[in-house]
N, C-alpha and C positions, 0 to 999 in steps of 0.2 A: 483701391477700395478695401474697408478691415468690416464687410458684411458681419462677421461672425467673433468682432471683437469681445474678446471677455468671456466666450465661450467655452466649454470645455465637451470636448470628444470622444468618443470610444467608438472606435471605425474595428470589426471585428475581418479577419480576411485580411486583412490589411498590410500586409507582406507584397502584395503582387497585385496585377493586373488593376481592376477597378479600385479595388480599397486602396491600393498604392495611390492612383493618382488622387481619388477622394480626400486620403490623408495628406497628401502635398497640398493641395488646393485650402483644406480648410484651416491649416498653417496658415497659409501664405497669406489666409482672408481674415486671421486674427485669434485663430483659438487653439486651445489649446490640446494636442492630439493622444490618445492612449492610441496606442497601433497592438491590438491580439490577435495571435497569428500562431498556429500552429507550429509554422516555420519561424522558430526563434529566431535564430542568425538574418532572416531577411525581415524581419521585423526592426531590430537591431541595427542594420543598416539603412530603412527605411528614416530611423532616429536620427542617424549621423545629416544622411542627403536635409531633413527639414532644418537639425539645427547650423547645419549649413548655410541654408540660407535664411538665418535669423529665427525661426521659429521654435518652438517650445513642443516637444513630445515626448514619450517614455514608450516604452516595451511592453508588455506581458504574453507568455504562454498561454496562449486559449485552445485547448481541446473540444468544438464546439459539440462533439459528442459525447460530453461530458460535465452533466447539469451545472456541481459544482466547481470549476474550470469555468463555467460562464458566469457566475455568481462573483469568484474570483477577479473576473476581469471587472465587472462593474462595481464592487467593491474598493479593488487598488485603482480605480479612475476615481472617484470619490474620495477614496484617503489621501492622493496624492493630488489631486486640482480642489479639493473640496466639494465639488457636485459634479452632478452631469446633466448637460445642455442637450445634448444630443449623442443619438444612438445610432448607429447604422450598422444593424445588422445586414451583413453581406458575405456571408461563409457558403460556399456553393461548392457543392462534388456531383462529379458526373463520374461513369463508367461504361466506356463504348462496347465492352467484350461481357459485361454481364447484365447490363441494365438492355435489356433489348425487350421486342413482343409480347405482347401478354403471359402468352403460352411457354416461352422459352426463356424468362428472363430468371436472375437468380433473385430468389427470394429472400436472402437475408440479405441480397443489392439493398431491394424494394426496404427492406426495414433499414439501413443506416443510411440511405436518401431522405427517408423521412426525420431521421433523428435527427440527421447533421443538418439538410436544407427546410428543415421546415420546426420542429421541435426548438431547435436552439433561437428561432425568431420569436417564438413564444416564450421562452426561458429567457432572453435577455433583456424581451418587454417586460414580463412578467417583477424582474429586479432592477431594473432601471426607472421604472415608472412610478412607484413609490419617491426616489430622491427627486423626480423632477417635477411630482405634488410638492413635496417641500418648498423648491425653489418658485413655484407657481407658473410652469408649465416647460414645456421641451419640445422636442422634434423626434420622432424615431422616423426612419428609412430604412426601407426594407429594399433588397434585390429579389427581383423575381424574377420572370425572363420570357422573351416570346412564347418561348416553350408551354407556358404556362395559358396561350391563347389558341397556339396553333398545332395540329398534330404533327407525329412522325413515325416511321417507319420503325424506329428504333427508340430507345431514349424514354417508355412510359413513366418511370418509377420518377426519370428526374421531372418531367413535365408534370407528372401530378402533386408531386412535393412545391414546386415551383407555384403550380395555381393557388395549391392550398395556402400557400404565404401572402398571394394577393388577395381571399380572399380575408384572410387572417387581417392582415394591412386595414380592412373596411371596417373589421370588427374592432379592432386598437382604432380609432378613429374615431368612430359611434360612440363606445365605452368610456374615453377620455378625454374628449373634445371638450367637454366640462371644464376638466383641471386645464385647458391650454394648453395640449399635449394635444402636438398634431401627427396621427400618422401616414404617410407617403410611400408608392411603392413606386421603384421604377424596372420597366421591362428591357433591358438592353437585346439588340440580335445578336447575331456573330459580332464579337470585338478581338482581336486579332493579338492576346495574350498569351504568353508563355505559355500558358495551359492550350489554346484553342490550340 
């Protein structure tokens, strides 16, 4: 099946774990993939593995703590496929030794959780969504995470960055369901990547 024929992608994360297989997947189902990823070198082999097997993607460095670096990436998917179809932001950090209890967690944790897992979904709707008015509608996906439903012992700063992206997802949604831009958030649990 080529579900996503003619399409063009910017899977952000996209080096590893879920953005990895996201980006294999939507190769393989026809479109055409930006993989931005902090980790250039595994983004860049993430390229090789798709046009391995027949499919069409490029690279770029995304620092998603870093407006411009996001702007960037949805800009070089647009010069280099000519639009964008779809967006999936899914950049996610956690920090088991400093994101912890209300009371004891690090507070500048609590602010580059919010930057990187919750900011950068705003920043990369925020310029993405404009070209996909142009083209007369899109897809963004958002990653959120149970986390974002259920509590924990540990782990505040990411859970609440997390929620705030689902509830972010409803507001892209609301706002642009107009233009034919639909947004979608998905909760994964534990998934059993290099990182977990």
């Amino acid at each position: 099946m080529a579900r996503v024929e003619g399409k063009v992608a910017l899977v952000t994360g996209g080096a590893s774990g879920i953005g990895l297989s996201s980006a294999k997947l939507l190769a393989k189902e026809g479109a055409k993939v930006v993989i931005g990823d902090f980790n250039i070198e595994g983004a860049r082999e993430a390229v090789k593995e798709i046009e391995k097997e027949g499919g069409i993607a490029s690279a770029i460095f995304l620092d998603a703590s870093v407006e411009e670096s996001i702007k960037e990436a949805v800009d070089f998917t647009v010069d280099t496929y000519g639009k964008i179809d779809v967006l999936f932001n899914n950049v996610g950090l956690t920090n088991l030794q400093k994101d912890l209890d209300v009371v004891n967690m690090d507070l500048d944790e609590w602010d580059r959780l919010m930057k990187v897992n919750t900011k950068s979904v705003l920043l990369g709707s925020r310029y993405a969504i404009p070209h996909m008015q142009k083209v007369g509608g899109g897809s963004i996906i958002n990653t959120t995470s149970m986390a974002a439903f259920a509590s924990d012992a540990i782990r505040s700063a990411y859970g609440a960055s997390k929620a705030a992206v689902a509830h972010l997802t409803k507001y892209i949604a609301t706002q642009y369901g107009k233009d034919r831009i639909r947004c979608n958030a998905v909760a994964p649990g534990l998934i059993l990547t290099p990182a977990a």
